[in-house]
N, C-alpha and C positions, 0 to 999 in steps of 0.2 A: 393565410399565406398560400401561394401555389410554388409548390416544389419540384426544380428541376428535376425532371426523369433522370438526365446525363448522370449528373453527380448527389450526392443526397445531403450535402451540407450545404447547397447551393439554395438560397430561397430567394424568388422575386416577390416584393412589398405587392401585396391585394392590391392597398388601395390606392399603388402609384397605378398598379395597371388599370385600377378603375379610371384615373384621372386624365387617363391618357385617351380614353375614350369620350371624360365627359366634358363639358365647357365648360368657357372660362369663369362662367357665375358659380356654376356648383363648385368649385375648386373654392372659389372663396366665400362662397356661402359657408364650408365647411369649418368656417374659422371660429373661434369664441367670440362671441358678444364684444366680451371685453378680454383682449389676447394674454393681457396679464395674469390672468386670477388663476389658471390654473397650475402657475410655478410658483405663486405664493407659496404654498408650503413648503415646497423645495427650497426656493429661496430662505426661509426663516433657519431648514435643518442647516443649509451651510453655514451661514454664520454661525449658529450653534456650533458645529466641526471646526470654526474657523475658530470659536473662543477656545475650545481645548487647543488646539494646538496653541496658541499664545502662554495659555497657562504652564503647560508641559515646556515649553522652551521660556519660563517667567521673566515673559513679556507682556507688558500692562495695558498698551491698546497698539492698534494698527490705525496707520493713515493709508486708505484702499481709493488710488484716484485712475487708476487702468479703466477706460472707458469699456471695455466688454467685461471685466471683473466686478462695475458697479453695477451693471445690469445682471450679472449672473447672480448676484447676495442680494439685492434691492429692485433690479426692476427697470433702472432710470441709467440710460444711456445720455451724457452730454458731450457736445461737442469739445473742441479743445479750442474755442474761443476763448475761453477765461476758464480759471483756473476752479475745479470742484472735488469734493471728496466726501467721503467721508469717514467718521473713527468710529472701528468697533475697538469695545473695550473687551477685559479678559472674564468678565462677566456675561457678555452676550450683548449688553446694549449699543444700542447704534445712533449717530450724534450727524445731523448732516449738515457740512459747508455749502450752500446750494444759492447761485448768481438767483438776483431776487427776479430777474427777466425770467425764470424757467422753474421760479416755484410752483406755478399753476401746474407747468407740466410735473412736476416730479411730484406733485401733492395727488397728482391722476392717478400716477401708474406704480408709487413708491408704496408699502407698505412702511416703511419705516415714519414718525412723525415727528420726533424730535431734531429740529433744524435750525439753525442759522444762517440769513443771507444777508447779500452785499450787493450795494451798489456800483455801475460799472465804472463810477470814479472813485471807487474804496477798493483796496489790494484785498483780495482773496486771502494772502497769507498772514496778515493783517489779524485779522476776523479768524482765521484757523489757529492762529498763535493763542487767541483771545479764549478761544474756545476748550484750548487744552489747557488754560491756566486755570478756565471755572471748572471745568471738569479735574481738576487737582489732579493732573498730570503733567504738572510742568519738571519735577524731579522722577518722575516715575521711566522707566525703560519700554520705548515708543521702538514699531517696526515701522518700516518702509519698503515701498514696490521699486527696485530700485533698480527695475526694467520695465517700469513704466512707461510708456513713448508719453504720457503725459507729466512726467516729473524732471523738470531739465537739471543738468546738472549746480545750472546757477538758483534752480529756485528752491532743491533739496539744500544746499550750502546756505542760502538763506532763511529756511526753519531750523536748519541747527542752528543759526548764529543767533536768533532770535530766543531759542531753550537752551541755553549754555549748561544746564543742571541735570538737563535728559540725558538719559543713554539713547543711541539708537541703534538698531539692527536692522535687518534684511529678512523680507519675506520673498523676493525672489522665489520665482518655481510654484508654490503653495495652493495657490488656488489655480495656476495650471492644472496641477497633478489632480485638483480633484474637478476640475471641467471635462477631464479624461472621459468619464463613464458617463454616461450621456442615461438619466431619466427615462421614463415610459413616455411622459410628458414631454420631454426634448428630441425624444426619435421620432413622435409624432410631428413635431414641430419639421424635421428634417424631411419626413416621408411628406408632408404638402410640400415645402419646397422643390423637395425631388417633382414632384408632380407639375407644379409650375414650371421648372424647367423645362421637362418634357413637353408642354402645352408652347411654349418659346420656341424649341425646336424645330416641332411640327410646323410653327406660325409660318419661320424664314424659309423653310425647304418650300414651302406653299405660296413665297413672294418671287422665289427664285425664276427669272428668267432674263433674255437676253437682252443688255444696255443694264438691267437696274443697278446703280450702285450701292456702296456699301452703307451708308446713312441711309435708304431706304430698304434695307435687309436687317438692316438694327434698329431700325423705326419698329419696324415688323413685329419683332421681339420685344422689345418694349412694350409694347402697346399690349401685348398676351399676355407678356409677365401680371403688367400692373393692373392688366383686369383680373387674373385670378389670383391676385392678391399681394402680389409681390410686396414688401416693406423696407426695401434697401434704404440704409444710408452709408451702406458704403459695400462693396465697391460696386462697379458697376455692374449692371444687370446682364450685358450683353457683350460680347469681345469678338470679333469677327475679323478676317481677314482674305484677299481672294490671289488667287494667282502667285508669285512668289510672296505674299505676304502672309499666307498660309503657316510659314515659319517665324510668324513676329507674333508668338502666340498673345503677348503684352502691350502691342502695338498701338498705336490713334487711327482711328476708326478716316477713313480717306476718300476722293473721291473717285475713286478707282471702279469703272463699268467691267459687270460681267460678262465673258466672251463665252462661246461652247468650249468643252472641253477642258475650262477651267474648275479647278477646283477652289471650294469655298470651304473655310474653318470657321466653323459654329461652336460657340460657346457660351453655356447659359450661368450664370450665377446667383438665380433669385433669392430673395431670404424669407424664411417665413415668420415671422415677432422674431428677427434678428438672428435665426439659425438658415444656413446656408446650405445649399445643396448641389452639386457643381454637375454638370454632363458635356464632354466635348462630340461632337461628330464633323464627319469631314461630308461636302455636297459635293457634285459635279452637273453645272449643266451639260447634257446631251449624253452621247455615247463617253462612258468612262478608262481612260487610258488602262492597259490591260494591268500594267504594272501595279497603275494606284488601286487597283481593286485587289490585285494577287497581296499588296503589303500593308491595307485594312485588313482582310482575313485572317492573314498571321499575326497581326498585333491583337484582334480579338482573341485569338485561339491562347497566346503567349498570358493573356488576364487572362481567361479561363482558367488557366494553371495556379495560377496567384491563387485565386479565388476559390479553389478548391481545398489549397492546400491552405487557407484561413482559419483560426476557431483559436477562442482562448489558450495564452500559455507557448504559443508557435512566437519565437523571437523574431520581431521587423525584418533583420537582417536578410532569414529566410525566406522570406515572401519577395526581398527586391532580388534578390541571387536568382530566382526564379525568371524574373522578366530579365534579368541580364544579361542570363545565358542563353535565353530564347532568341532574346534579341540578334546574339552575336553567330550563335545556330543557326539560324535564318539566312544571316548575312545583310542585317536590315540597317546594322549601325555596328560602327567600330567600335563606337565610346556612346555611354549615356551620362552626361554629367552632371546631373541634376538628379534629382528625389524621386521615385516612382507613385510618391503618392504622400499624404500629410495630412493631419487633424484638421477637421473643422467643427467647429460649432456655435456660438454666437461671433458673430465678426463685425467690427467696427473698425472707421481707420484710424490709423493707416496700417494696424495688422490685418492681413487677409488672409492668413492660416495661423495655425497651431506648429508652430516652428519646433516644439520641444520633442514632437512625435512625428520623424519625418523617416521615411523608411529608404533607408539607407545602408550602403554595403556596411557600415559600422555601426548601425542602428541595434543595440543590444538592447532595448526595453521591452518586453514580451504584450503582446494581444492579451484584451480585455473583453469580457460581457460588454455591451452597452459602448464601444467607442466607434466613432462614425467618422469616416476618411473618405477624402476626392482621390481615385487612384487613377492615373494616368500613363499612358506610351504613344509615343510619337514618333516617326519615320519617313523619311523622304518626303515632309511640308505636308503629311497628313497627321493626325489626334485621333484618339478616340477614349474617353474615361467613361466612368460610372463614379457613384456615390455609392455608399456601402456602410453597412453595420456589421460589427460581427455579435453573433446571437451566440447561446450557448453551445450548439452544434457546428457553427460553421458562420456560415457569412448572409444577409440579405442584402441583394442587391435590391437598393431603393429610386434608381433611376430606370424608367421602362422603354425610354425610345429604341425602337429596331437598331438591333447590334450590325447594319449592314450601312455600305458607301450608298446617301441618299442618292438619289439619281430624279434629276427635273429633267421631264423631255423637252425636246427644241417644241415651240411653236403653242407651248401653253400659257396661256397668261401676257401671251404678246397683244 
């Protein structure tokens, strides 16, 4: 780690700052072989945590179908084409429903082997009913994700109508709470992404000149992500916006050409084996308006604050109270209505953050070792974030691009 002089809880990631210097092959040369194998073991201890808690609240098996939840215990992210799961029981073992099109895949990258699949003109829940009956759980007290974006409400009603004899419960929250503390293994996975980010950044402020539009500043980005490695399936890799669009931070990407003196929102979102690493910064071609450079500076300075005052056991709340009152100090924003910042870590869609940990003037859940946030402030149609850990001392910032308003001169790259 290199530790900031300023402050002493403040650390920037080595190896983002290497990344940032090195291309885009070594970024992903840097990756495993084979990206799965080294959360295997991780993945086995959760389940294992995932069976005691079943037990302790005697509960006989879980149906686990949350597409980044089956990736975090097993490995194997599927889409929400057709319906997949699978049951761990209160013993530890693990039973998979898995569409027969994406056994190959899931036989790749799952460590788990006990499986059933289905054809795409046989019901999923068919075949899942079937499976808890040989599995002699069809009387037994079954849980469910019952915030699932993959469990609708008409097709949870249809596995209870189908096991009239089962109890069921709610696991809700469960494997949230323990995707919280992010691994050696998963911060690793973060600190390349953060690094691909940063290689994204650099890409567009380097395409940046006058006429290009915005599909060819997010070509740009792209193209760097996914040479150093990028493995998004969701969301998108790059988010950009120019001129009053700079304030549609969610916006579709348009054919809107850049003029001088406009500013451009840069925003990277790479994933590295499905962990996500986020960095906003704002561009300007040519001489940059005084203002928008006077209210980057104070939103950097306003994180700083945040950021300092980081480290296990400091409650959310106080870290957003920080950017709130900077903000309104300043005189940069009346109102900030939104989150200053929010968990990330495997992301799949259509979730794109960790909603349960969002820092907020009512956020009472206190900092952890090992948990890993996009933190964010925005004013006057300009961004700028970081990705961050906090470590035992304090915080690493794991995104390395220059904390300053890029600036492309006129006349380069024309």
């Amino acid at each position: 780690m290199i530790e900031n002089s300023a402050t002493t809880n403040i650390k920037l990631a080595a190896y983002a700052d290497h990344a940032v210097r090195a291309s885009a092959s070594e970024i992903a040369q840097s990756r495993h072989e084979a990206p799965h194998l080294p959360h295997r073991a991780d993945q086995k201890s959760r389940v294992a945590a995932l069976a005691e808690v079943l037990r302790r609240r005697q509960i006989d098996a879980a149906i686990i179908d949350a597409s980044e939840h089956l990736r975090y215990l097993f490995g194997y992210a599927p889409s929400a084409s057709m319906y997949q799961c699978c049951i761990v029981t209160a013993d530890g073992n693990v039973h998979g429903v898995v569409r027969k099109l994406d056994e190959a895949l899931f036989a790749s990258v799952s460590w788990v082997e006990d499986r059933v699949t289905y054809l795409d003109w046989e019901s999923p829940f068919d075949v899942l009913v079937a499976e808890i009956r040989r599995l002699k759980l069809a009387n037994a007290t079954i849980a469910q994700e019952l915030d699932s974006h993959f469990l609708t409400v008409r097709d949870q009603r249809r596995i209870e109508a189908a096991l009239p004899d089962a109890q069921f419960a709610d696991i809700s929250g469960v494997i949230l709470t323990m995707r919280a503390r992010k691994s050696p293994a998963e911060i690793e996975e973060h600190r390349r992404a953060a690094a691909i980010a940063d290689w994204g950044v650099a890409a567009i402020v380097d395409a940046i000149k006058e006429g290009v539009n915005e599909r060819e500043l997010v070509a740009a980005g792209y193209s760097a992500a996914l040479a150093a490695g990028a493995d998004n399936n969701a969301p998108r890799i790059v988010l950009l916006g120019m001129g009053s669009a700079t304030q549609h931070m969610h916006g579709s990407v348009g054919d809107r050409r850049l003029e001088p003196g406009q500013p451009v929102h840069i925003e990277l979102l790479p994933q590295s084996n499905g962990y996500s690493s986020r960095i906003m910064r704002p561009a300007v071609l040519g001489a940059a308006p005084t203002d928008l450079q006077a209210s980057f500076d104070q939103l950097v300075a306003i994180q700083d604050c945040q950021f300092a005052a980081i480290r296990p056991g400091v409650a959310a709340k106080e870290i957003d109270r920080i950017a709130r009152d900077g903000l309104a100090t300043a005189g940069l924003r009346a109102s900030f209505p939104h989150n200053t910042g929010y968990g990330i870590g495997i992301i799949t869609a259509p979730k794109l953050m960790d909603s349960a940990h969002l820092y907020t003037p009512e956020a009472e859940w206190e900092l952890q070792q090992g948990m890993v946030f996009h933190m964010y402030l925005s004013a006057g149609g300009i961004q700028t974030s970081e990705t961050i850990c906090v470590t035992d001392e304090g915080v690493e910032i794991l995104t390395r691009s220059p904390r300053h308003l890029q600036i492309r001169q006129l006349g380069r790259n024309a």
